[in-house]
DSSP file (Angstrom, degrees, kcal/mol; ACC not computed):
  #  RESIDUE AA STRUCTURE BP1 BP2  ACC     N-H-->O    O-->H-N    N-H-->O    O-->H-N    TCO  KAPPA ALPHA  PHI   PSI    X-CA   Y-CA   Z-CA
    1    1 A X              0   0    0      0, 0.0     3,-0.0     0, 0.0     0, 0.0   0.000 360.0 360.0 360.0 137.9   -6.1   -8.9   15.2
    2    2 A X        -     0   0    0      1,-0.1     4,-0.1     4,-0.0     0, 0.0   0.044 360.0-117.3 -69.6 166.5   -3.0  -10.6   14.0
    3    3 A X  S  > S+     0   0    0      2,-0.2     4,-2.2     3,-0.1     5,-0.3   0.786 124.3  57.7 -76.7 -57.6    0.7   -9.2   14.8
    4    4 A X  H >> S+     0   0    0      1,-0.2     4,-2.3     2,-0.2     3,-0.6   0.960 109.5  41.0 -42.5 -54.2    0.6   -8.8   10.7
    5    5 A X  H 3> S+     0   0    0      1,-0.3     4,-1.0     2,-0.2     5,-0.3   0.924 116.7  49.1 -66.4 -24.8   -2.7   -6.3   11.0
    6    6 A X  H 3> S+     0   0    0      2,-0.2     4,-2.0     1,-0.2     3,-0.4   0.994 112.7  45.2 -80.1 -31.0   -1.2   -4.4   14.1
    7    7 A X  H <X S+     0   0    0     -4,-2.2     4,-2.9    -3,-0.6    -1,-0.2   0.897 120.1  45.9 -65.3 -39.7    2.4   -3.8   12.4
    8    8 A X  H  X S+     0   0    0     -4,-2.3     4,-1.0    -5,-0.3    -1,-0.3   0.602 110.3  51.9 -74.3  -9.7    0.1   -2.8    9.2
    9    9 A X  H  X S+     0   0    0     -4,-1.0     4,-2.7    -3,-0.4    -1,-0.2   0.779 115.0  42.8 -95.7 -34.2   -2.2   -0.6   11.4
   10   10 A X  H  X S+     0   0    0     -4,-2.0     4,-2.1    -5,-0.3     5,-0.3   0.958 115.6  44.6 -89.7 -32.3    0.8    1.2   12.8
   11   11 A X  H  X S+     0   0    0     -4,-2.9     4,-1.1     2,-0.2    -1,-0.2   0.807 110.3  51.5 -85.5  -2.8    2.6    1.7   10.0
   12   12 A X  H  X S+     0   0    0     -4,-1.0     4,-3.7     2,-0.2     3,-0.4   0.928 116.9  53.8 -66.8 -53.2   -0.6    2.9    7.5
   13   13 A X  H  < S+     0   0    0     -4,-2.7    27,-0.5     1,-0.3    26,-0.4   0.482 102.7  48.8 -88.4   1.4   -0.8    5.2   10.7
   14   14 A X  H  X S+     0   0    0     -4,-2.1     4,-2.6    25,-0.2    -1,-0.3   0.831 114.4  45.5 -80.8 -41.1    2.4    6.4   10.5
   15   15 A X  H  X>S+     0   0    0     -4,-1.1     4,-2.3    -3,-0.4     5,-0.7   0.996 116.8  44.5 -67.6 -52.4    2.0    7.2    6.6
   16   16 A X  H  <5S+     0   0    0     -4,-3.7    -1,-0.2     1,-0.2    -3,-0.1   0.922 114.5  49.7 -49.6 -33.6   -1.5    9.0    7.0
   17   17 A X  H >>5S+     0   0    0     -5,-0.3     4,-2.1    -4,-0.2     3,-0.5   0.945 115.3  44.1 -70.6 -50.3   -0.3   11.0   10.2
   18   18 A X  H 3X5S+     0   0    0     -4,-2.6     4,-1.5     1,-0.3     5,-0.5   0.974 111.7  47.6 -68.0 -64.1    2.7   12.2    8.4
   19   19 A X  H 3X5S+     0   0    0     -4,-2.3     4,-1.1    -5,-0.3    -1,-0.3   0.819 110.8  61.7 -52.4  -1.8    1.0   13.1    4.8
   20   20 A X  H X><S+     0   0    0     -5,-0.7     4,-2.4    -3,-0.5     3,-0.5   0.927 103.9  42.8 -82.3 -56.0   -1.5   14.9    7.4
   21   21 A X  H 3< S+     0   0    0     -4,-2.1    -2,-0.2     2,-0.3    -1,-0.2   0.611 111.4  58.6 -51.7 -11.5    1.5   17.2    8.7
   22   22 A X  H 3< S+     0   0    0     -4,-1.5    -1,-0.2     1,-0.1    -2,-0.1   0.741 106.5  51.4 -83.0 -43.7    2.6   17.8    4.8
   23   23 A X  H << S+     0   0    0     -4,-1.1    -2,-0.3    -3,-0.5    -3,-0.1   0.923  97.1  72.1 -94.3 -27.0   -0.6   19.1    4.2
   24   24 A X  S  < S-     0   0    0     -4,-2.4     2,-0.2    -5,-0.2     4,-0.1  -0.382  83.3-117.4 -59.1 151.4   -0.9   21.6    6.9
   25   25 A X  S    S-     0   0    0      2,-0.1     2,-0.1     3,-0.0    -2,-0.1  -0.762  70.3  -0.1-104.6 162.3    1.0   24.6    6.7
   26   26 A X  S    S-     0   0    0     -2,-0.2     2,-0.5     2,-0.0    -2,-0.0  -0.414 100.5 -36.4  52.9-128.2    3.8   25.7    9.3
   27   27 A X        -     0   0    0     -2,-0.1     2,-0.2     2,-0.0    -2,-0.1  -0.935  32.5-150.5-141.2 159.4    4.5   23.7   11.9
   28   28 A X        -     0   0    0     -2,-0.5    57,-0.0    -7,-0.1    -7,-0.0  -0.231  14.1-150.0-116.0  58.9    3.2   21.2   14.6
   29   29 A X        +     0   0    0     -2,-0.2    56,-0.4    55,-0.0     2,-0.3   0.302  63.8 119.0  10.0  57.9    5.0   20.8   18.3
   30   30 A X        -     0   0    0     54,-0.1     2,-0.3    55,-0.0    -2,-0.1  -0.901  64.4-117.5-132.4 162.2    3.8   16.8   18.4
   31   31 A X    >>  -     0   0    0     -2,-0.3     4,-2.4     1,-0.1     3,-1.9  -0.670  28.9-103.9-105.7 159.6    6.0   13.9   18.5
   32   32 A X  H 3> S+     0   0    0     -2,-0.3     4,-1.9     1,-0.2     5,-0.3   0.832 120.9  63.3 -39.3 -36.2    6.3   11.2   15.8
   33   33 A X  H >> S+     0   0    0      1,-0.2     4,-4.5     2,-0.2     3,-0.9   0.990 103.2  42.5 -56.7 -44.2    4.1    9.2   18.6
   34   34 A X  H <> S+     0   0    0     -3,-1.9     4,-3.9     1,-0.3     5,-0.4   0.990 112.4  54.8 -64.8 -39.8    1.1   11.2   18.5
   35   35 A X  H 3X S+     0   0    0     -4,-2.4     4,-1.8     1,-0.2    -1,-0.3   0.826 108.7  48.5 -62.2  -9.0    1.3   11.4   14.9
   36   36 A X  H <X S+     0   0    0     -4,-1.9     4,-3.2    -3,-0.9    -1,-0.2   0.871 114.7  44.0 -73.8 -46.3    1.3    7.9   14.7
   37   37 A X  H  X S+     0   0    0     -4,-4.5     4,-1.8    -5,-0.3     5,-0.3   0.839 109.4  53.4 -55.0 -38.5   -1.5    7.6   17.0
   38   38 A X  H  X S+     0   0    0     -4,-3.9     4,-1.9    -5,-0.2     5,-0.3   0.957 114.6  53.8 -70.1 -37.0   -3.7   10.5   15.4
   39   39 A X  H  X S+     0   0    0     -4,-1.8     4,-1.6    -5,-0.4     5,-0.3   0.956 106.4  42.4 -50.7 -56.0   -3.0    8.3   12.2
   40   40 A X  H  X S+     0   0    0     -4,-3.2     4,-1.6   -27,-0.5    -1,-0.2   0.817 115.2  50.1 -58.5 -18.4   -4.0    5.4   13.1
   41   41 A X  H  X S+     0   0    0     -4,-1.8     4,-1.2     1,-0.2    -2,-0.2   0.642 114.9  48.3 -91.3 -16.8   -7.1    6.7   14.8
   42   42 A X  H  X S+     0   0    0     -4,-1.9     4,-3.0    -5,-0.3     5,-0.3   0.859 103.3  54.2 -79.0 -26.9   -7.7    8.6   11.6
   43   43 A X  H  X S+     0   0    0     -4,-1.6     4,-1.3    -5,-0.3     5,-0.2   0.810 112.1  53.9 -96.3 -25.0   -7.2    5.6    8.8
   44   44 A X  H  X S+     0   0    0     -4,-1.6     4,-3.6    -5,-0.3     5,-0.4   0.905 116.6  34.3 -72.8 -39.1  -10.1    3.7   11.3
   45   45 A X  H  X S+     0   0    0     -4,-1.2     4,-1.6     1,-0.2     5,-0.3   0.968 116.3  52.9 -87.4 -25.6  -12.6    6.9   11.0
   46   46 A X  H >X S+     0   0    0     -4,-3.0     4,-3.6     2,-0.1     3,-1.1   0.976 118.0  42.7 -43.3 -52.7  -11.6    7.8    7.0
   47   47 A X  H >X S+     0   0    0     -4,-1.3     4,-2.0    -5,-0.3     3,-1.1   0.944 115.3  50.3 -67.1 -54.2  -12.5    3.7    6.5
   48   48 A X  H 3X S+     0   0    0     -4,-3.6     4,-0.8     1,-0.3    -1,-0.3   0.854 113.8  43.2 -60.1 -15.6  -15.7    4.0    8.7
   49   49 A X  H << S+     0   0    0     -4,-1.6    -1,-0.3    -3,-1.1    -2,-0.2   0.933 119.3  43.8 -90.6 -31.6  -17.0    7.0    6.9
   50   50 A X  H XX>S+     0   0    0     -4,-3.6     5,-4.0    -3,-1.1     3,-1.4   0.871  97.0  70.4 -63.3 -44.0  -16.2    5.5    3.7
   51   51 A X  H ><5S+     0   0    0     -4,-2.0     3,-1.5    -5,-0.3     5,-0.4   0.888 101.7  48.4 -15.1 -80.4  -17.4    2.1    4.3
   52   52 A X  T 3<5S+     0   0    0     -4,-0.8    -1,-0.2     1,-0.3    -2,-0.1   0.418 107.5  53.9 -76.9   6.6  -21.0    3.5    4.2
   53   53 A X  T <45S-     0   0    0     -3,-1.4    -1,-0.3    -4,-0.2    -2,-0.2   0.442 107.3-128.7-110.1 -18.4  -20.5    5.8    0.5
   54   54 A X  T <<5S+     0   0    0     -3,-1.5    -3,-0.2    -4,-1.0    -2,-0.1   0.893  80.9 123.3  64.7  28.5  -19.5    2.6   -0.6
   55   55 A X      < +     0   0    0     -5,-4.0    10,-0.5     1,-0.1     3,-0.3   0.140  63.5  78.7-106.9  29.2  -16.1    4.3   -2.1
   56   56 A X  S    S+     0   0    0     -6,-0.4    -5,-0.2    -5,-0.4    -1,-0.1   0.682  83.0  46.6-108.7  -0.2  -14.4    1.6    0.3
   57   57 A X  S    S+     0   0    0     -7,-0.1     2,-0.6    -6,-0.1    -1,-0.2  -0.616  81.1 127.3-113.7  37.2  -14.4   -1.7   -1.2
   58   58 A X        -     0   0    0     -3,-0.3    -3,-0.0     2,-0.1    -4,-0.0  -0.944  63.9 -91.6-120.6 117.0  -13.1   -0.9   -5.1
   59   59 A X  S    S+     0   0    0     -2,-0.6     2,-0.4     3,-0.1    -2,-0.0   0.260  91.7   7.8  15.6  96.9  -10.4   -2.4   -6.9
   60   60 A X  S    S-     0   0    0      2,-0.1     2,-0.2     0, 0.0    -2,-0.1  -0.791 121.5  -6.7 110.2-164.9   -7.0   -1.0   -6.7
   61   61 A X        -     0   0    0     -2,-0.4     2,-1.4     1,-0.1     3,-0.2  -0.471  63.2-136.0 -83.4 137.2   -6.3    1.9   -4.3
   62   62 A X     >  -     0   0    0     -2,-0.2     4,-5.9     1,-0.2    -1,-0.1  -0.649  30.0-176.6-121.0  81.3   -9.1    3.0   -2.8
   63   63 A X  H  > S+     0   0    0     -2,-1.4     4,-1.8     2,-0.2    -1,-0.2   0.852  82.5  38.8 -39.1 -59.3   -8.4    7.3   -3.2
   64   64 A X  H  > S+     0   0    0      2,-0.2     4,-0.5    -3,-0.2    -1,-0.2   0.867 108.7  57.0 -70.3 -33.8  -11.1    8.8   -1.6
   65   65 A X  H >> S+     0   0    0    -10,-0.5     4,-3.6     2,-0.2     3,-2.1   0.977 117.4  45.1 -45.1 -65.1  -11.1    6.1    1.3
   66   66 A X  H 3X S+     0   0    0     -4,-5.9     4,-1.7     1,-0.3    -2,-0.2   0.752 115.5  48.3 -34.3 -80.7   -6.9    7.9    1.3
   67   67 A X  H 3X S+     0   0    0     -4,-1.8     4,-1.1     1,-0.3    -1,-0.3   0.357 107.3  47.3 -37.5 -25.4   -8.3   11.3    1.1
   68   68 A X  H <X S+     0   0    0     -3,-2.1     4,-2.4    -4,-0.5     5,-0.4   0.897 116.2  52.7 -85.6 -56.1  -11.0   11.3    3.8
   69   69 A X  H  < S+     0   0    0     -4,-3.6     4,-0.3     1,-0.2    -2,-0.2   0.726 107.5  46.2 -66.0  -4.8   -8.1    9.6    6.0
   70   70 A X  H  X S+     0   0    0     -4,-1.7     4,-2.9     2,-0.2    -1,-0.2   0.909 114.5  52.1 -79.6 -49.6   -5.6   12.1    5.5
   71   71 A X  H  X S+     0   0    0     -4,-1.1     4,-3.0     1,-0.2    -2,-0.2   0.873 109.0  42.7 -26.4 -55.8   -8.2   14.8    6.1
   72   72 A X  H  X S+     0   0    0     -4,-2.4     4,-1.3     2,-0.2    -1,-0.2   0.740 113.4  56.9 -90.9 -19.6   -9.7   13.6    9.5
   73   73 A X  H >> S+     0   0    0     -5,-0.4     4,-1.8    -4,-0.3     3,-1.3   0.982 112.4  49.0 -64.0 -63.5   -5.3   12.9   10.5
   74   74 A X  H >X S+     0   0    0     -4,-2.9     4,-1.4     1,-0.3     3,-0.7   0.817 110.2  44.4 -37.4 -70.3   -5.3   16.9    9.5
   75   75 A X  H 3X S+     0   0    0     -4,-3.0     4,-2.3     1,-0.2     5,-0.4   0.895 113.7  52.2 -47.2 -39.1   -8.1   17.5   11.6
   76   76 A X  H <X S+     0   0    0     -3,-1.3     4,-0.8    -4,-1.3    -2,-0.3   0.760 106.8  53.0 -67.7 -44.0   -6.4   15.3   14.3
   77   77 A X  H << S+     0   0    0     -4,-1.8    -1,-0.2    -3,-0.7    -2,-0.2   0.919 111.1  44.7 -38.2 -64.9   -3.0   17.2   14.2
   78   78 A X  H  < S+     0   0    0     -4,-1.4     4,-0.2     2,-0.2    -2,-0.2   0.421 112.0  47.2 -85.6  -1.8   -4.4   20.4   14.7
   79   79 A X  H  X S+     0   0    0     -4,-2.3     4,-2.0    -5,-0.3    -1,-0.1   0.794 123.1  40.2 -63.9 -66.4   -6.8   19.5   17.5
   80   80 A X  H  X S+     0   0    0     -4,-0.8     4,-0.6    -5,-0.4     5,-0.3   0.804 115.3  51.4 -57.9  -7.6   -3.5   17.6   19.1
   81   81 A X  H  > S+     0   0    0      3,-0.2     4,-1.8     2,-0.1    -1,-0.3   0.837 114.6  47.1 -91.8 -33.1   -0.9   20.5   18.1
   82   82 A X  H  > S+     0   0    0     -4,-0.2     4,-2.2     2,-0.2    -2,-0.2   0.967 112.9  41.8 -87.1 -37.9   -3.2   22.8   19.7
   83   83 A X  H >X S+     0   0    0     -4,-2.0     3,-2.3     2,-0.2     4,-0.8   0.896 120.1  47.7 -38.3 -92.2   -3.8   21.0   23.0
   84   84 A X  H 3X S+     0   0    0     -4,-0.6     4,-2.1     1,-0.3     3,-0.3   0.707 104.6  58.5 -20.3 -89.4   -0.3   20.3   22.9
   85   85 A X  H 3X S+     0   0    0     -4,-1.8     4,-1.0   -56,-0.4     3,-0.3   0.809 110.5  44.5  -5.1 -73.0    0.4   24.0   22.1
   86   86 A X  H X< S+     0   0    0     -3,-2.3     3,-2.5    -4,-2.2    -1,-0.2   0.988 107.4  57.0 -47.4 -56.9   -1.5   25.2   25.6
   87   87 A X  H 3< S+     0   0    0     -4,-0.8    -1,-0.2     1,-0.4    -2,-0.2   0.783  95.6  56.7 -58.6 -20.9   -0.2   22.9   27.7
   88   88 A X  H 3<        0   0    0     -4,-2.1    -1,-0.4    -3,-0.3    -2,-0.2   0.499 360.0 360.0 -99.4  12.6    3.3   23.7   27.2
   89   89 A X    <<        0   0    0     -3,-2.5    -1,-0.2    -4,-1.0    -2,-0.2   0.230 360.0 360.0 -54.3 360.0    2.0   27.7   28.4
């Protein structure tokens, strides 16, 4: 991987991680790192699950590829807000 693909990897995984904390309601005690991290680790499993539905390869903005990866950042928030959440008890 290129300097270009890792700058693009982190900053697609800042955008997903963040629209993932927009869509949850109240709020989530992680820091801008993790979300960045749960993003990026999210925008690799949205593309791998999409990849195989064959909605990842289409012309243009590829929406449902977005939508899976915002999801699984969602899921990825509220696992890591809740860990987080215990550990500081």
């Amino acid at each position: 991987m290129t300097i270009g693909g890792i700058i693009t990897a982190i900053i697609i995984g800042a955008v997903i991680g963040a629209l993932a904390r927009l869509v949850l309601p109240g709020r989530q005690n992680i820091s801008i790192l993790l979300t960045i991290i749960v993003g990026i680790v999210a925008a690799l499993i949205g593309t791998a699950i999409a990849k195989p539905l064959g909605v990842a390869d289409t012309p243009g903005i590829d929406w449902i590829e977005l939508i899976l990866q915002v999801a699984v950042a969602a899921v990825g928030v509220t696992v890591v807000a809740g860990i987080s959440a215990r550990r500081g008890r």
